[in-house]
C-alpha positions in Angstrom: -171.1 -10.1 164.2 -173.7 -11.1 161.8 -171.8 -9.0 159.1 -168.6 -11.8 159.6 -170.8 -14.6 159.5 -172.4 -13.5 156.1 -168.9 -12.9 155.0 -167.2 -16.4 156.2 -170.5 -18.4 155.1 -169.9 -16.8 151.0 -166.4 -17.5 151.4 -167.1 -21.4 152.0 -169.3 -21.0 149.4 -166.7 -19.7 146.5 -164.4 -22.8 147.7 -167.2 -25.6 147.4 -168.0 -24.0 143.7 -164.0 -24.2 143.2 -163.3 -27.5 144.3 -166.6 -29.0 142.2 -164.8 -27.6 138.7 -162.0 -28.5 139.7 -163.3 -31.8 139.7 -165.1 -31.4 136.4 -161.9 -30.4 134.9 -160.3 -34.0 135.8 -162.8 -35.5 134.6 -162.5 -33.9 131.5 -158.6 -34.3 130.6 -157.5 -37.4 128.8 -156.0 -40.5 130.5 -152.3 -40.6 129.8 -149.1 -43.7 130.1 -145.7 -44.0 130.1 -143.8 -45.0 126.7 -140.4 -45.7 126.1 -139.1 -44.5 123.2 -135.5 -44.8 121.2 -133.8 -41.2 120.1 -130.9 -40.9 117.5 -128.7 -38.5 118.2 -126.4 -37.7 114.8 -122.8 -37.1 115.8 -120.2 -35.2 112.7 -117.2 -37.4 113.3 -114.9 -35.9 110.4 -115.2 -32.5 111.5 -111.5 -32.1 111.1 -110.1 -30.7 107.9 -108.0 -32.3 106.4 -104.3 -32.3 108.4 -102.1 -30.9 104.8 -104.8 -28.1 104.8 -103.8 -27.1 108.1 -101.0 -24.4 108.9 -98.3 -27.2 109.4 -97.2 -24.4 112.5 -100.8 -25.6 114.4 -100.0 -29.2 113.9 -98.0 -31.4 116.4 -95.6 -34.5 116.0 -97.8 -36.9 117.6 -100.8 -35.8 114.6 -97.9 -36.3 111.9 -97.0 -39.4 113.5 -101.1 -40.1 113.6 -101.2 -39.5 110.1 -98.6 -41.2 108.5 -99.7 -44.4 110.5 -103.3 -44.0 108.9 -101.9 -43.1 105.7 -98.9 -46.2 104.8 -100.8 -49.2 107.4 -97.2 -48.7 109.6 -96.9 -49.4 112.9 -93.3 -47.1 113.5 -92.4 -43.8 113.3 -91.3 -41.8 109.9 -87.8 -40.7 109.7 -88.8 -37.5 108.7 -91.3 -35.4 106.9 -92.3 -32.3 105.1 -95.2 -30.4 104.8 -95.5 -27.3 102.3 -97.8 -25.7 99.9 -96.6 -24.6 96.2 -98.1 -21.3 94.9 -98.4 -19.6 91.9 -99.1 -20.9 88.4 -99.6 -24.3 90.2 -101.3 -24.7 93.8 -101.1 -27.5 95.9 -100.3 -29.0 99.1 -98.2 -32.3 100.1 -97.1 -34.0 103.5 -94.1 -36.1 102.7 -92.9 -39.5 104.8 -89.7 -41.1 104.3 -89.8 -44.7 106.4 -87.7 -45.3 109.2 -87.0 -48.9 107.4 -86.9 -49.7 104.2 -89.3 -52.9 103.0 -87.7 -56.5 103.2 -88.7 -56.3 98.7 -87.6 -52.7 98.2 -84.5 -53.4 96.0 -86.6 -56.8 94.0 -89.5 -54.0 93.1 -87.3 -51.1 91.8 -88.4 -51.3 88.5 -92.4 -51.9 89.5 -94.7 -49.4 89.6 -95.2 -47.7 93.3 -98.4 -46.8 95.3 -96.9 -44.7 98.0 -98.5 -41.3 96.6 -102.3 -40.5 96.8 -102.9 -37.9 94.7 -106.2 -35.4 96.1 -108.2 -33.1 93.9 -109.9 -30.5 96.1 -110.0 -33.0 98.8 -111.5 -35.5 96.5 -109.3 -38.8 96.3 -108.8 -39.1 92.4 -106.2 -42.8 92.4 -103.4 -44.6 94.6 -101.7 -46.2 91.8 -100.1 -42.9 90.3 -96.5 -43.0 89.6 -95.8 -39.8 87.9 -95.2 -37.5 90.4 -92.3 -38.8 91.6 -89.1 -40.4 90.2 -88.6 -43.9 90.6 -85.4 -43.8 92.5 -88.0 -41.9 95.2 -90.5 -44.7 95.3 -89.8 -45.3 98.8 -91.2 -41.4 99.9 -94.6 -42.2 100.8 -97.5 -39.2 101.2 -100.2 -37.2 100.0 -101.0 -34.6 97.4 -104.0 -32.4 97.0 -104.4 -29.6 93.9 -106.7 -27.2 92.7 -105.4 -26.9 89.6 -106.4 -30.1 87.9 -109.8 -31.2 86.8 -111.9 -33.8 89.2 -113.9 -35.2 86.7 -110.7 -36.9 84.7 -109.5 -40.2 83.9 -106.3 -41.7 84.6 -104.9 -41.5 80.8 -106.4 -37.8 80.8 -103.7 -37.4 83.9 -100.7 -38.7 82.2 -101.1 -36.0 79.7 -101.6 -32.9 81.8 -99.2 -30.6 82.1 -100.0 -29.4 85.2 -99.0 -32.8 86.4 -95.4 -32.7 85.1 -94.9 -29.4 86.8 -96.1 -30.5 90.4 -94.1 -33.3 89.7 -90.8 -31.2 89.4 -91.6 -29.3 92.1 -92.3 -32.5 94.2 -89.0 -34.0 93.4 -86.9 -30.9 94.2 -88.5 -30.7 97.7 -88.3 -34.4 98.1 -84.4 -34.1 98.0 -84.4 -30.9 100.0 -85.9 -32.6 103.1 -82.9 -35.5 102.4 -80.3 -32.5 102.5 -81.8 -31.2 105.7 -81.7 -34.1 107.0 -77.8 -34.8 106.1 -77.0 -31.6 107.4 -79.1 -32.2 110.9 -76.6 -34.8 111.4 -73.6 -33.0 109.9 -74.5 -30.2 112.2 -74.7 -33.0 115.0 -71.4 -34.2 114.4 -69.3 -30.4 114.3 -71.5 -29.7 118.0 -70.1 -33.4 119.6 -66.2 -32.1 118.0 -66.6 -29.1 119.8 -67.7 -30.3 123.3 -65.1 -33.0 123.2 -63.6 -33.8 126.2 -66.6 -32.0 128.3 -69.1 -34.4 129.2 -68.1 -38.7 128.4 -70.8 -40.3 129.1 -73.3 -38.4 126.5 -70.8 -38.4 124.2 -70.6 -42.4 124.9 -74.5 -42.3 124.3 -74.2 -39.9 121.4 -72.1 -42.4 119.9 -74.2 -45.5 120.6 -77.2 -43.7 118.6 -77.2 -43.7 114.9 -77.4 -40.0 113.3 -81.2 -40.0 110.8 -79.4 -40.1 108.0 -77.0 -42.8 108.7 -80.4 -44.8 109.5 -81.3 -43.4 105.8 -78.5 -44.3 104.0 -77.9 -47.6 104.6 -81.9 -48.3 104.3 -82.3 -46.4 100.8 -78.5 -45.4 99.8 -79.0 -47.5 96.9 -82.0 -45.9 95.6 -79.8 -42.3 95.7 -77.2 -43.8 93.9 -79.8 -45.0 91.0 -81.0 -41.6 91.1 -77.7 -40.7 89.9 -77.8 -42.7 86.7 -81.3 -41.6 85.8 -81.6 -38.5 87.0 -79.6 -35.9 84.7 -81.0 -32.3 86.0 -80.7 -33.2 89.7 -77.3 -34.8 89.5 -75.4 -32.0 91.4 -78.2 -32.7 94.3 -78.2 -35.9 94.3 -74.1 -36.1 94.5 -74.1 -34.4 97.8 -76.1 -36.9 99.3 -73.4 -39.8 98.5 -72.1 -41.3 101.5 -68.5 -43.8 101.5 -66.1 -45.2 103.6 -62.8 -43.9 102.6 -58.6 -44.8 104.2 -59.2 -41.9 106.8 -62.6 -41.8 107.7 -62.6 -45.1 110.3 -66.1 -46.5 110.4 -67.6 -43.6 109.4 -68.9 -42.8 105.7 -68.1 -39.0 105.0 -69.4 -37.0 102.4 -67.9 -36.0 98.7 -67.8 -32.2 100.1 -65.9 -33.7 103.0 -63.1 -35.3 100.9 -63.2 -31.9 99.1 -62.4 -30.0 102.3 -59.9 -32.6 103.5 -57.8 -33.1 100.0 -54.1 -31.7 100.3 -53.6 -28.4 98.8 -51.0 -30.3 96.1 -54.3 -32.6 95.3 -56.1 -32.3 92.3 -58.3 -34.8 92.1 -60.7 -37.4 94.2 -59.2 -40.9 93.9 -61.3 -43.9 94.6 -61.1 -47.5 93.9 -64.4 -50.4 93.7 -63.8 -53.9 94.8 -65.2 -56.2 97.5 -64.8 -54.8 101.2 -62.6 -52.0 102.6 -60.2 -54.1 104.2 -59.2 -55.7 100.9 -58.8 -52.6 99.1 -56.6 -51.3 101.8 -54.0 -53.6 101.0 -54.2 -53.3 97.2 -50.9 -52.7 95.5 -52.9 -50.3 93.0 -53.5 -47.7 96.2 -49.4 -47.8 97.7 -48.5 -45.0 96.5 -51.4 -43.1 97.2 -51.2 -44.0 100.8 -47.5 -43.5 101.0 -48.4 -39.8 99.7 -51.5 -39.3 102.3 -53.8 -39.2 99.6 -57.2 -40.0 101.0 -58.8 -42.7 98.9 -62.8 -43.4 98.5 -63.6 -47.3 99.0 -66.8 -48.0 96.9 -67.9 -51.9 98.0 -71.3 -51.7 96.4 -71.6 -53.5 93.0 -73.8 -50.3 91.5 -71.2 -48.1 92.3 -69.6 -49.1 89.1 -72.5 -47.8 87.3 -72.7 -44.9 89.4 -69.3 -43.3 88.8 -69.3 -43.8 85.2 -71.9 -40.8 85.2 -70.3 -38.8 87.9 -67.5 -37.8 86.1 -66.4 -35.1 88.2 -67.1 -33.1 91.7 -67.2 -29.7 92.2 -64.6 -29.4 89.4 -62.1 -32.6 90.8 -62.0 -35.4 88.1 -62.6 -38.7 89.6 -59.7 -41.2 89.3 -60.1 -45.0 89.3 -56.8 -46.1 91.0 -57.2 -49.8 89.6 -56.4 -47.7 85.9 -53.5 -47.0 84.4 -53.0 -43.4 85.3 -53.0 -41.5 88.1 -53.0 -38.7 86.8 -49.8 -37.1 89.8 -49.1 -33.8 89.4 -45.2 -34.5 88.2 -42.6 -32.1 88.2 -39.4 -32.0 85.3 -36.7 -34.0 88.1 -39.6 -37.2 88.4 -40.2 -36.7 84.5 -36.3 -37.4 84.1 -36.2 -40.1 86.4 -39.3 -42.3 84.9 -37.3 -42.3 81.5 -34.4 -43.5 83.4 -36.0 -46.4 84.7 -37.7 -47.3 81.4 -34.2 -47.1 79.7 -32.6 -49.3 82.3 -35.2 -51.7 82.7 -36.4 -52.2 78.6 -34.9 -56.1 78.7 -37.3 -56.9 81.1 -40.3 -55.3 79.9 -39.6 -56.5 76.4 -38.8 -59.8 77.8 -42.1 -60.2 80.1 -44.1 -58.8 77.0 -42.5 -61.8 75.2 -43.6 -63.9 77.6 -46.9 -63.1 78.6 -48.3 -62.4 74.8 -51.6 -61.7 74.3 -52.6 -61.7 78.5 -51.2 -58.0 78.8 -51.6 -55.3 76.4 -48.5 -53.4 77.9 -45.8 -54.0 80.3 -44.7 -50.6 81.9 -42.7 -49.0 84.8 -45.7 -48.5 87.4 -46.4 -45.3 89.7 -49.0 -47.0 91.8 -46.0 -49.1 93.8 -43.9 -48.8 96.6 -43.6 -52.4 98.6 -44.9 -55.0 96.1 -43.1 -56.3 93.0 -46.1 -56.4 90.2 -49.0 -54.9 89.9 -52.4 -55.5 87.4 -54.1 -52.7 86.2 -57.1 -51.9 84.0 -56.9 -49.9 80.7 -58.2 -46.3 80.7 -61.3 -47.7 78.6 -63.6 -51.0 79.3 -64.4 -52.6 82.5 -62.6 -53.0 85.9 -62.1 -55.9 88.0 -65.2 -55.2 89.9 -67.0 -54.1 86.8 -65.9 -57.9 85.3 -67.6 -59.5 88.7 -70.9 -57.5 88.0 -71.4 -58.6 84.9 -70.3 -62.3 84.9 -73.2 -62.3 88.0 -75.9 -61.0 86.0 -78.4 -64.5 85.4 -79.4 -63.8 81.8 -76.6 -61.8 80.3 -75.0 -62.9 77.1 -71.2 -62.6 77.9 -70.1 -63.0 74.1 -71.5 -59.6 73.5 -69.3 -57.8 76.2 -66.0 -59.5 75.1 -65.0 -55.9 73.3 -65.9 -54.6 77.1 -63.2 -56.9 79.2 -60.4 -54.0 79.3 -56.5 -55.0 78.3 -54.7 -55.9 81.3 -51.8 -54.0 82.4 -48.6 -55.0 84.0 -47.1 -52.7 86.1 -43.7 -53.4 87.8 -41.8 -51.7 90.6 -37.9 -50.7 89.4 -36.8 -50.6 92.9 -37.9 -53.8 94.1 -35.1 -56.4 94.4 -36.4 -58.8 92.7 -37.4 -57.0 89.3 -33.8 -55.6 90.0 -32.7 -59.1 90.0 -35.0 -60.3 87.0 -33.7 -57.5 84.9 -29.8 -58.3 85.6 -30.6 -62.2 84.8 -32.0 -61.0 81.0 -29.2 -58.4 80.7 -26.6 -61.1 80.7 -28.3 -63.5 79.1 -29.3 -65.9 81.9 -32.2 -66.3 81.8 -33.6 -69.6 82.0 -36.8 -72.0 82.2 -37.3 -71.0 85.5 -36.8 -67.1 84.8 -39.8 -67.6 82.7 -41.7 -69.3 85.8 -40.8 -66.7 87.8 -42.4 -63.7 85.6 -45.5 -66.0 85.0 -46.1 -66.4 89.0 -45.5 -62.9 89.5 -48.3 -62.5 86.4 -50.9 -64.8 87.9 -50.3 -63.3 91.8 -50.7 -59.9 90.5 -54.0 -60.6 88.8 -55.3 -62.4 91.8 -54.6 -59.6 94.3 -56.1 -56.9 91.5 -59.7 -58.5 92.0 -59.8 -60.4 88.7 -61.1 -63.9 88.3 -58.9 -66.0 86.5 -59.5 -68.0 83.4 -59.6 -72.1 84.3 -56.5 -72.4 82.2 -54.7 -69.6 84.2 -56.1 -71.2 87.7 -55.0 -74.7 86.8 -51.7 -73.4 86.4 -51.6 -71.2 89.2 -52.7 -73.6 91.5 -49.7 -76.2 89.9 -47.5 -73.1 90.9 -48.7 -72.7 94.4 -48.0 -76.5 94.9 -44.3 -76.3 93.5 -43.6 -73.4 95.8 -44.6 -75.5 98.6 -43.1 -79.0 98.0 -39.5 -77.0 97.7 -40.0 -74.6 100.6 -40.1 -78.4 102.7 -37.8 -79.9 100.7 -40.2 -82.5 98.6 -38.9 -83.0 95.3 -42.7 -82.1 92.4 -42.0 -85.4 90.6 -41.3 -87.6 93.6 -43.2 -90.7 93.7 -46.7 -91.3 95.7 -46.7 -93.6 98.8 -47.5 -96.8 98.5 -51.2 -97.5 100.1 -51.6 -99.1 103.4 -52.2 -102.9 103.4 -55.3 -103.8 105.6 -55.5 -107.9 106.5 -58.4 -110.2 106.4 -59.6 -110.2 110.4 -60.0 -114.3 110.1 -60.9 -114.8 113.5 -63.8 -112.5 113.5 -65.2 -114.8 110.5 -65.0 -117.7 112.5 -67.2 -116.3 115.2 -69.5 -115.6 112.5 -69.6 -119.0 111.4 -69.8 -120.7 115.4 -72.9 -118.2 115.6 -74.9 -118.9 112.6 -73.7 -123.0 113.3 -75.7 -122.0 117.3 -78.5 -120.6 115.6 -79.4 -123.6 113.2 -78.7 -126.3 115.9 -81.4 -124.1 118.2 -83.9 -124.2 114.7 -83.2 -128.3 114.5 -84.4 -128.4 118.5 -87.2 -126.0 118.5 -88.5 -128.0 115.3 -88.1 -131.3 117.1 -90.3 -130.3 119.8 -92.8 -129.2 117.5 -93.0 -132.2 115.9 -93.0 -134.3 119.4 
C-alpha cells in the first residue's frame, strides 16, 4: 500500500512539472492576428492553337462558324468554306470563307484594293491590306493564311517581290474555285436526287423547292465577279466557264449550266446559240430567235450588260462555237436541196432587195433573204464584226465615254426579209410590175424603222421623229381621220358677269361698314 502511494504521489508530480512548461512555452511563442490579403491567380486564356493549325477532321461547324465571325466582324453564317494545307516546295495552311451575302458596295469597289486576306507568318500576323494572293475577281473570299516559307522580319514591298508569294497565290486561286465547283455540284447532285424521287414524297419536294440550292444563293450574290474572272483571268478560263449560270428558252426559271446545254443540244446541233438583250421575255419574242425555236434549238438568254464583254472572250465550249443569233449567220448545218432553194428565193426576190437597198441607202449595209424568220416580215441584224444592239446600249450608258471614238465600233445594220411572208410577196410583185409608188416606199421604211425597234436598237432622233409621224398615220386611217384634217376649233368660255357683281355689292358692304365703324370713333 505504501508502494502505490509513492507511485501515484511521483505521478502528480510529473504532471504539475508538465503543465508549468507548458505554460512557459506560451509564454514564450509570439502573439499572432488575422490579415486579409489579395492573391492573383494567372489564368492562360489563348491556350488554343490556332484553329487552321488544327486537323480540320477534329474541328466542328459551330468552331468554323466561331471563326469566321471573329475573323470578317459578321453576324451570319458563311456559305461555305475550306480548309487545307499545301506541301512541298511551298508550305502553308488557309481556311477560306465565301459570304452568304454579298456587301450592299461590292460591285462600286471592284477595282479597289481588298482586305479580306490576313496573311500569318509562323503564327505571326505580318498585314491585312495584302491583295496579291488572290485575284481580284475573288475579292469577296474572305480568310486566313499562315506560311513557313516566307521571312517574318520583311516589309511589305519586300513581299510583292517574293516568289514564294506568287506561287501560294496560284495555289490559293485554284483551290478557291475548287470549293465553288463543289459547291455547284452539291446542288447539281441535289437536283438529279429530287428527279429521281419524283413523285414519292410532295410535300418535301414542295419544301425542297421553296429553299434556294448554295449556289443559286452564290450566283446571284457574286455571279458577276465569275463572269469578270472570265475576262481577266486567261489560265483558269476553262474553270471559271463551268461555273456560268443562264436562263435559257427550256430551262423555266431555272439557270442551267454550259455543260447542261452541251448534254441537252440535238445530235444535228453544232453549236451553242445565245442572244444578249434586256429580259428573257423580250428575247423570246425576237424575230432573230424564230427559227431557232421553230427547230427546237435551245437558246441561252444573257440579260446582264457584262455579258457582252464576257462572251467576246469565251469564244467557244468544249469545242461548240458560240453563235450570237442577233448576227448575220447562223451558221445551220445546210444540206444541197436548202442550198438550191436560198438561190431561188434570191433570184425571185432581187427587185425588192435592190429596191429596199435603194431606198434605205446608207442605214443598211445589205438587204438579204434571212434564215432567222418564220412569222415576221423584217428582221434587223448585226454584222459579223462591231457591236450588237445590247453592246450599243452599254456603251452609250457609260458616263465619261467619248462616243466619237467608237463610231468605227457601231456594226452595219442588216436587213433581213422573210420570202414567204405575204406581204414581202406582195412588195416584190408591186416593183416587178412597176407599181410601185410613194406609199410602196412608206411601206418598206415602216417595215425598216419596226424591225430596228424590235432588234433592241435605239433609234437616231431623226429616225424616231419619223417613226413616231408613222405610228400616228397608221392610226388616224385605221379610224378613218384623214393626217391633214383640220384641228378643232377651241371651246369658248364666257365672262361669269353675275359673279362680278357680287364682288362689287361685297366690297360696296365692306366700305359702308368702314364709313360706320369710323363714325363711331370719331363720336
Amino acid at each position: 500500500e505504501e508502494g502505490e502511494e509513492d507511485e501515484e504521489e511521483g505521478e502528480d508530480e510529473e504532471e504539475d512539472e508538465e503543465e508549468i512548461e507548458d505554460a512557459e512555452e506560451e509564454d514564450d511563442a509570439p502573439k499572432t492576428k488575422k490579415v486579409k490579403k489579395t492573391v492573383s491567380d494567372w489564368e492562360l486564356v489563348n491556350d488554343a492553337k490556332a484553329l487552321w493549325t488544327r486537323n480540320p477532321s477534329d474541328i466542328t461547324d459551330d468552331e468554323y462558324k466561331s471563326f469566321y465571325q471573329s475573323l470578317t466582324k459578321d453576324v451570319g453564317e458563311p456559305l461555305t468554306h475550306t480548309h487545307f494545307s499545301a506541301e512541298g516546295e511551298v508550305e502553308f495552311k488557309s481556311i477560306l470563307y465565301i459570304p452568304k451575302e454579298a456587301p450592299y458596295d461590292l460591285y462600286n469597289d471592284y477595282y479597289k484594293k481588298q482586305s479580306n486576306l490576313k496573311l500569318y507568318v509562323r503564327r505571326v500576323m505580318i498585314t491585312d491590306e495584302f491583295d496579291e494572293l488572290l485575284p481580284r475577281y475573288l475579292g469577296f473570299i474572305k480568310g486566313v493564311v499562315d506560311s513557313d516559307s516566307l521571312p517574318l522580319n520583311v516589309s511589305r514591298e519586300m513581299l510583292q517581290q517574293n516568289k514564294v508569294l506568287k506561287v501560294i497565290g496560284k495555289k490559293m486561286t485554284r483551290k478557291a474555285l475548287a470549293m465553288i465547283k463543289a459547291l455547284a455540284d452539291a446542288d447539281k447532285k441535289d437536283d438529279d436526287d429530287e428527279d429521281e424521287d419524283e413523285g414519292e414524297v410532295e410535300e418535301k419536294e414542295d419544301e425542297a423547292d421553296e429553299e434556294e440550292g448554295k449556289y443559286e444563293k452564290f450566283w446571284k450574290a457574286f455571279g458577276k465577279y465569275i463572269k469578270m474572272g472570265l475576262i481577266e483571268d486567261a489560265a483558269n478560263r476553262t474553270r471559271l466557264a463551268k461555273l456560268l449560270r443562264y436562263a435559257t428558252s427550256k430551262s423555266g426559271d431555272k439557270e442551267i449550266s454550259l455543260e447542261e446545254y452541251v448534254a441537252n443540244m440535238k445530235e444535228e446541233q453544232k453549236n451553242i446559240y445565245y442572244i444578249s438583250g434586256e429580259d428573257k421575255e423580250s428575247l423570246l419574242k425576237s424575230p432573230s430567235v424564230e427559227k431557232l425555236l421553230a427547230m427546237d434549238y435551245e437558246i441561252i438568254f444573257m440579260t446582264d450588260s457584262v455579258d457582252e464583254y464576257t462572251v467576246q472572250h469565251l469564244t467557244e465550249f468544249e469545242g461548240k462555237r458560240l453563235i450570237n443569233a442577233s448576227r448575220e449567220g447562223l451558221k445551220l448545218e445546210e444540206g444541197d436541196k436548202d442550198k438550191r432553194r436560198e438561190e431561188l428565193y434570191k433570184d425571185k426576190f432581187k427587185p425588192l432587195t435592190d429596191y429596199i437597198k435603194e431606198t434605205l441607202g446608207k442605214k443598211v449595209e445589205k438587204v438579204m433573204i434571212s434564215k432567222h424568220l418564220v412569222s415576221s416580215p423584217v428582221v434587223a441584224l448585226s454584222a459579223d464584226y462591231g457591236w450588237t444592239a445590247q453592246m450599243e446600249k452599254v456603251m452609250k450608258s457609260q458616263a465619261f465615254s467619248d462616243q466619237s471614238k467608237f463610231e468605227f465600233m457601231k456594226s452595219k445594220r442588216n436587213f433581213g426579209i422573210n420570202p414567204r411572208h405575204p406581204m414581202i410577196v406582195e412588195l416584190n410583185s408591186k416593183i416587178k410590175d412597176g407599181s410601185a409608188d410613194e406609199a410602196t416606199k412608206d411601206s418598206v421604211l415602216s417595215l425598216y424603222l419596226s424591225a430596228v425597234v424590235a432588234a433592241g436598237y435605239q433609234l437616231t432622233p431623226e429616225d424616231a421623229v419619223d417613226f413616231s409621224t408613222r405610228v400616228a398615220s397608221i392610226v388616224s386611217s385605221s379610224i378613218g381621220v384623214a393626217v391633214d384634217a383640220p384641228l378643232e376649233p377651241e371651246i369658248e368660255v364666257q365672262d361669269d358677269v353675275v359673279e362680278e357683281e357680287e364682288g362689287e355689292e361685297e366690297e360696296e358692304a365692306e366700305d359702308m361698314d368702314a364709313e360706320e365703324s369710323t363714325d363711331k370713333d370719331e363720336v
